[in-house]
C-alpha positions in Angstrom: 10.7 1.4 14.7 10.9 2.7 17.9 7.8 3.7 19.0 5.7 1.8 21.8 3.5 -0.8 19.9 -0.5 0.6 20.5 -3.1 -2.3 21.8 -5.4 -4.1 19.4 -9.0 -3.6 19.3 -11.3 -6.3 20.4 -12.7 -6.2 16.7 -8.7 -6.9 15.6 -8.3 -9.8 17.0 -10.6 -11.1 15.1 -9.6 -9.6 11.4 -6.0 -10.7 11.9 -7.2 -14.0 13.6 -4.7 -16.2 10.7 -1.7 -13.3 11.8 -2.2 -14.5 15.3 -1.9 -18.0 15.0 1.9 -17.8 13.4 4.2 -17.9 15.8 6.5 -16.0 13.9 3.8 -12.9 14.4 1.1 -13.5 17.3 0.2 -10.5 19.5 3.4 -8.8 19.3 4.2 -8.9 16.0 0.7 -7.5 15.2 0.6 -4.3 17.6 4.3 -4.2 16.2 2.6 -4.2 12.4 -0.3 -1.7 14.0 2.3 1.0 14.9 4.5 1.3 12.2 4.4 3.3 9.5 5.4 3.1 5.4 5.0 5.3 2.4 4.3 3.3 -0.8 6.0 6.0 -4.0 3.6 5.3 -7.0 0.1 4.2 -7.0 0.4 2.2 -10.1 1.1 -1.3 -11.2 3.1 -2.0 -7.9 2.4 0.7 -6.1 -1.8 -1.2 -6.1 -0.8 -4.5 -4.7 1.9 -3.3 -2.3 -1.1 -0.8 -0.7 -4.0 -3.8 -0.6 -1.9 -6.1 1.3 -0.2 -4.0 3.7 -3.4 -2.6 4.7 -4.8 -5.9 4.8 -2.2 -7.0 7.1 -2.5 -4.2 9.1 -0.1 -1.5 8.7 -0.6 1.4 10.9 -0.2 4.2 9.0 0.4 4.4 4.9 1.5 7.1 3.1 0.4 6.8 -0.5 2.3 9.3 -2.7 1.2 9.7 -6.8 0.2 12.9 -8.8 -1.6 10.8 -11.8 -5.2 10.7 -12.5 -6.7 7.0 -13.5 -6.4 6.2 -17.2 -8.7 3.5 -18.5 -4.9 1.9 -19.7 -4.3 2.0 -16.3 -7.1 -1.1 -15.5 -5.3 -4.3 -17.5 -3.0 -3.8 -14.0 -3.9 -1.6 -11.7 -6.4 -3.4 -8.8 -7.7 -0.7 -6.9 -9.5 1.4 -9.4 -12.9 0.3 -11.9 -14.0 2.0 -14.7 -15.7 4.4 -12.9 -12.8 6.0 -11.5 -11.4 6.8 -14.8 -10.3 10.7 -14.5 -10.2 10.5 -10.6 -6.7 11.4 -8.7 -5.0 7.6 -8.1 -4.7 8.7 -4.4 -8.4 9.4 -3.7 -9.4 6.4 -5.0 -6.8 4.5 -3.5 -7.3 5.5 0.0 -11.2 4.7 0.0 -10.7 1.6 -0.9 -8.0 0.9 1.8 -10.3 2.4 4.3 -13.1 0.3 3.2 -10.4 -2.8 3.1 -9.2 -1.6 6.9 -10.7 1.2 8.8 -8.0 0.4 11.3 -5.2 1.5 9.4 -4.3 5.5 8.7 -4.3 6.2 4.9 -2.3 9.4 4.1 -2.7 10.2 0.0 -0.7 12.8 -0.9 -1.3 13.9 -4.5 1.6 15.5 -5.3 5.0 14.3 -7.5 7.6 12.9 -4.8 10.7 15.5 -5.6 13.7 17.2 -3.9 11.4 19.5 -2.1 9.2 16.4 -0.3 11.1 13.6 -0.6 12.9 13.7 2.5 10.2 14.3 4.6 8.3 12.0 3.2 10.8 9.1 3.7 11.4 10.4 7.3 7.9 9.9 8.2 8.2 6.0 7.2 10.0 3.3 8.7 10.0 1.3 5.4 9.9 2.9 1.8 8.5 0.8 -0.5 9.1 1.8 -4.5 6.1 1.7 -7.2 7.8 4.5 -9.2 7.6 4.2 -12.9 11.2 6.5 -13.7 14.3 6.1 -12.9 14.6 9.9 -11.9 12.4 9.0 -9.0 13.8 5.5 -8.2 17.4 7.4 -7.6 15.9 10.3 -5.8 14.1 7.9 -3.2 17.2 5.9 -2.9 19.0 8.6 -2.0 16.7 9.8 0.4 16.5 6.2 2.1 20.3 6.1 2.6 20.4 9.7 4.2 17.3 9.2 6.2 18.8 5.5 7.2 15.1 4.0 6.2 15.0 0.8 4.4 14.4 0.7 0.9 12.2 -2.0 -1.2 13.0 -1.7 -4.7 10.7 -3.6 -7.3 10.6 -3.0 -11.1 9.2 -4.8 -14.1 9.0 -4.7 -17.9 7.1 -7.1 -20.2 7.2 -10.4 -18.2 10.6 -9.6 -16.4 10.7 -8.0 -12.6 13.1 -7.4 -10.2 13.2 -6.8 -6.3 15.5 -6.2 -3.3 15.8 -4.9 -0.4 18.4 -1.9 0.0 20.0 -0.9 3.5 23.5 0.7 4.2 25.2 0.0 6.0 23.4 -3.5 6.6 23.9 -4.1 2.8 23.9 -2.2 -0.4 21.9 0.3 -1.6 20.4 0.7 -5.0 23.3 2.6 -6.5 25.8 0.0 -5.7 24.0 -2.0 -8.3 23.2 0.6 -10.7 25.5 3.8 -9.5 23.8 6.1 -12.5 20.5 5.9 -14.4 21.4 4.9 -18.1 20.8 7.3 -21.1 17.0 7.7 -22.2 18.3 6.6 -25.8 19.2 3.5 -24.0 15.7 2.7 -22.3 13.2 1.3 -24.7 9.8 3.3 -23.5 7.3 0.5 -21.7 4.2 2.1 -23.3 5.9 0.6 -26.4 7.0 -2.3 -24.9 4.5 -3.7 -22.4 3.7 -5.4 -19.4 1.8 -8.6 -18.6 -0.6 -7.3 -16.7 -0.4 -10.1 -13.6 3.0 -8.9 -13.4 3.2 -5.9 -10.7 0.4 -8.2 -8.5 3.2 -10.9 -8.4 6.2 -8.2 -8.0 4.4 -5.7 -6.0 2.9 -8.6 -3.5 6.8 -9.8 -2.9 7.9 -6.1 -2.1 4.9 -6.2 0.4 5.8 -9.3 1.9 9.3 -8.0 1.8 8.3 -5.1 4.2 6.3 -7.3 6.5 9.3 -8.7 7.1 11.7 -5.6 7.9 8.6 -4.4 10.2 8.0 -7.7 12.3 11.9 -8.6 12.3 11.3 -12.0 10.8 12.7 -14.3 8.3 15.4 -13.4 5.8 14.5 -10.6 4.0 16.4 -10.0 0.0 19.0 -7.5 1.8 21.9 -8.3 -0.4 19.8 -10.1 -3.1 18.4 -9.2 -6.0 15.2 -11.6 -6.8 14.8 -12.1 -10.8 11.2 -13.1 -12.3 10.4 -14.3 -15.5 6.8 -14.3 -15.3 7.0 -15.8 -18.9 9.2 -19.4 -18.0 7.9 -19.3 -14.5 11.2 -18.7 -13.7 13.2 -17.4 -10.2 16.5 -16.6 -9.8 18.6 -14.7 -6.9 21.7 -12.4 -7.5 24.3 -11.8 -4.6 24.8 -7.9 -4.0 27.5 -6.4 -1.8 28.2 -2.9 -0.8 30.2 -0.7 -3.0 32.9 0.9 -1.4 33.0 3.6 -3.5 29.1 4.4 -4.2 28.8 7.8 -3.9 25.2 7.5 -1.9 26.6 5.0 0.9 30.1 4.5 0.3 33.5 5.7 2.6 33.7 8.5 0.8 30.1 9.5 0.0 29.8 12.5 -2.3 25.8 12.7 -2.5 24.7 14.4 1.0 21.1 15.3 -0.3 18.3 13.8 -2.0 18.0 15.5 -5.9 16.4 15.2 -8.6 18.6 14.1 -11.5 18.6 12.9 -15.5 18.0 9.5 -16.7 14.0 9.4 -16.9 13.3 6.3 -17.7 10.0 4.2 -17.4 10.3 0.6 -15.4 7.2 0.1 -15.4 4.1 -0.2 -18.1 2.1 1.7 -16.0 2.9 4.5 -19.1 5.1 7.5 -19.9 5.4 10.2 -16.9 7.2 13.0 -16.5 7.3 15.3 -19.5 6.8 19.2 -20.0 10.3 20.4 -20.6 11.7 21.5 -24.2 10.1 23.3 -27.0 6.5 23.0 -26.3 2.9 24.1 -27.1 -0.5 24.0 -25.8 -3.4 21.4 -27.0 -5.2 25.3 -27.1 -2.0 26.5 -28.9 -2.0 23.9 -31.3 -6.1 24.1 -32.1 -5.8 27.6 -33.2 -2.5 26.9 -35.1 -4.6 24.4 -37.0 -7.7 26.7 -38.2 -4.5 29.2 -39.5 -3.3 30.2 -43.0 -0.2 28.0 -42.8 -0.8 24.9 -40.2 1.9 23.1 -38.9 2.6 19.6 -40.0 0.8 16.9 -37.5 3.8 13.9 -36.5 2.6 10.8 -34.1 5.5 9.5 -32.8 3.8 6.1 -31.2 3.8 2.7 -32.0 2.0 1.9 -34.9 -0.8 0.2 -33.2 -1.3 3.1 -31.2 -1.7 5.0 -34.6 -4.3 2.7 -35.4 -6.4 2.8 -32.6 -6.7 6.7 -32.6 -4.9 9.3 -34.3 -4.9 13.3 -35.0 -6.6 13.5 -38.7 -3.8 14.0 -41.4 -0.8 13.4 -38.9 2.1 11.7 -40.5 3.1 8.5 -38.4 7.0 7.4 -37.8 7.4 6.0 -34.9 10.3 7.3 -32.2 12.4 3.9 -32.8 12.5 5.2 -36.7 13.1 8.7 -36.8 16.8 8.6 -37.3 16.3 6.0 -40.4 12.9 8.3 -41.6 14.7 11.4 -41.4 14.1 12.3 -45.3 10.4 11.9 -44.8 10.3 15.0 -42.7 10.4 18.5 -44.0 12.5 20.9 -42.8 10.6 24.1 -44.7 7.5 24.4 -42.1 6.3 24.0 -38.6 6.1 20.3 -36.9 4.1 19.6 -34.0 5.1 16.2 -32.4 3.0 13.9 -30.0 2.7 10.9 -28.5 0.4 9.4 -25.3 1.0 11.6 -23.0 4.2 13.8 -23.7 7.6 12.4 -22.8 8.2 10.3 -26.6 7.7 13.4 -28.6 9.8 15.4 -26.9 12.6 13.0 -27.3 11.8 13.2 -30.6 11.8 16.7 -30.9 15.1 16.4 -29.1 16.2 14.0 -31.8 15.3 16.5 -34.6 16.6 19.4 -33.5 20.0 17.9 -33.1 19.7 16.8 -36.3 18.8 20.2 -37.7 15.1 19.6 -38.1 14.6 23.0 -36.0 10.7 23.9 -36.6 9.6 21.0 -34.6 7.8 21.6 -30.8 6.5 18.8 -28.2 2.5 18.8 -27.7 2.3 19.2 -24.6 0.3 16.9 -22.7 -0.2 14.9 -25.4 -2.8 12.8 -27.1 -4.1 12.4 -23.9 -4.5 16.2 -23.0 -5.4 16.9 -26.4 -8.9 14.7 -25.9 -9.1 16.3 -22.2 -9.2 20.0 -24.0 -10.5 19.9 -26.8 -11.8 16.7 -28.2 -13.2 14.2 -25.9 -14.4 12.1 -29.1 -10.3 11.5 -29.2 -9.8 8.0 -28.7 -6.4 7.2 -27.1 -4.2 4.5 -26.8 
């Protein structure tokens, strides 16, 4: 940060009385806090503590980036929203809460997905980038970003009870892909709407990453540049990994072959927050699909979700096999009519549909949207899970 720290208000002295009285921040450290700037990717299960206490500690300016709506799944975790703010944009809700928290600090919610065409603006504006991204396609695009824009880069994931964090900045240290140079295969990646999250989790992981990026912005303390933190949330358990650049990596290394920030495979959720992404492949309409239903000859209905999901709320008549068991269920599904595929919200069923078709099960499309957006157009009685 280069900028001139900007005074404090009488009011401010006050609010960050506790900040003032550490040594380690006082005056200085504070105006330095006041003028900085950071943009926090995902307003979900990390994305929610990270924002609270950054504002809370005063943070100049935030940039709050997520294109979801709330989902009442979304509460178990997610702090800043209540059950009234089911259907809202995660950003609008977000920032009046953070105003209310701090009027002092700038709240900048952009509603939009963080991709190739935003992403390195985005991370310019910022002088730390803090990651609450669900998918790995936008954990590697943000990396990327970070190293070409030189901005550091605090990673945090979790799944089930397990989380991760570290700090990424070449050529100070690594950066995220000299640990994981490529995302893994989706096959690979067991879905976390399946799996699960505690929901205390992404407080405890999300509040580290903010503490983390107190740190970078004051110039304080040792920061986990060159560590990865490890968190078993469920033996209350910490441990540290050593990282070291690669010399190779092709975002940072001698011979760098990535020289812009793009969007690539791999999607992959890291975090429970749900599935995102979604909408490519064979597809159709929630409207598509309701007037293919009142037809002659309607297509066969397949849930692809776990079987508690199923049980909570399902389309009447739809066959359930859930996407872990659709290679060893293959006999089960007909290959003579029309198969329309869905899960919560999109991105299982069309690996599904992916699945089937390369197994020769061609008549099979991807409701778009799904369960989710089939209750938002045309059946709000729809309970989903």
């Amino acid at each position: 940060m280069t900028r001139k720290p900007p005074p404090l208000e009488p009011d401010e002295y006050r609010r960050y009385g506790r900040h003032l009285t550490l040594p380690e921040v006082g005056e200085d450290g504070q105006r330095r806090l006041k003028g900085s700037a950071v943009l926090v990717v995902g307003a979900g299960g990390l994305g929610c503590p990270i924002a609270l206490y950054l504002a809370a500690a005063g943070v100049g300016r935030i940039t709050l980036a997520d294109f979801d709506v709330v989902d009442e799944s979304n509460l178990q975790r997610q702090i800043l929203f209540g059950s009234g703010d089911v259907g809202r944009e995660k950003v609008v809700v977000a920032a009046e809460r953070l105003r209310d928290l701090n009027p002092h600090v700038a709240i900048e919610p952009v509603a939009d997905r963080v991709s190739s065409a935003n992403v390195r603006h985005l991370v310019r504006s910022a002088d730390v980038v803090l990651d609450g991204s669900d998918n790995f396609t936008t954990r590697y695009l943000v990396s990327d970003a970070c190293v070409l824009e030189g901005r550091p880069y605090v990673y945090g994931s979790i799944f089930r009870f397990d989380g991760q964090v570290a700090v990424f900045h070449p050529p100070e240290g690594p950066c995220y892909r000299c640990l994981f140079p490529e995302p893994p295969p989706d096959a690979l990646v067991p879905n976390c709407a399946q799996a699960g999250v505690l929901g205390v989790l992404p407080g405890l992981i999300g509040t580290i990453q903010a503490a983390e990026a107190l740190k970078v912005l004051l110039g304080r303390g040792r920061t986990l540049l060159g560590r990865l933190l490890l968190v078993d949330a469920l033996d209350a358990h910490f441990r540290e990994v050593r990282l070291r650049r690669d010399p190779s990596c092709p975002a940072c290394g001698e011979n760098a072959t990535i020289t812009d920030a793009v969007e690539t495979g791999g999607v992959a959720c890291a975090d429970a927050a749900g599935e995102s992404g979604g909408g490519g492949g064979p597809s159709v309409t929630p409207a598509d699909l309701a007037q293919r239903l009142t037809g002659d000859d309607p297509p066969l209905l397949l849930d692809v979700r776990e079987a508690w999901e199923h049980g909570v709320g399902a389309l009447p008549g739809a066959l359930h096999i859930a996407l872990g068991d659709i290679q060893l269920r293959l006999a089960e599904i007909p290959r003579d009519r029309d198969i329309v595929l869905y899960c919560r919200v999109g991105p299982r069923a069309e690996r599904a549909v992916e699945m089937l078709r390369a197994a020769g099960v061609e008549r099979t499309w991807n409701l778009r949207g799904g369960l989710a957006a089939w209750r938002d157009e045309e059946d709000p009685a729809q309970i989903v899970a």
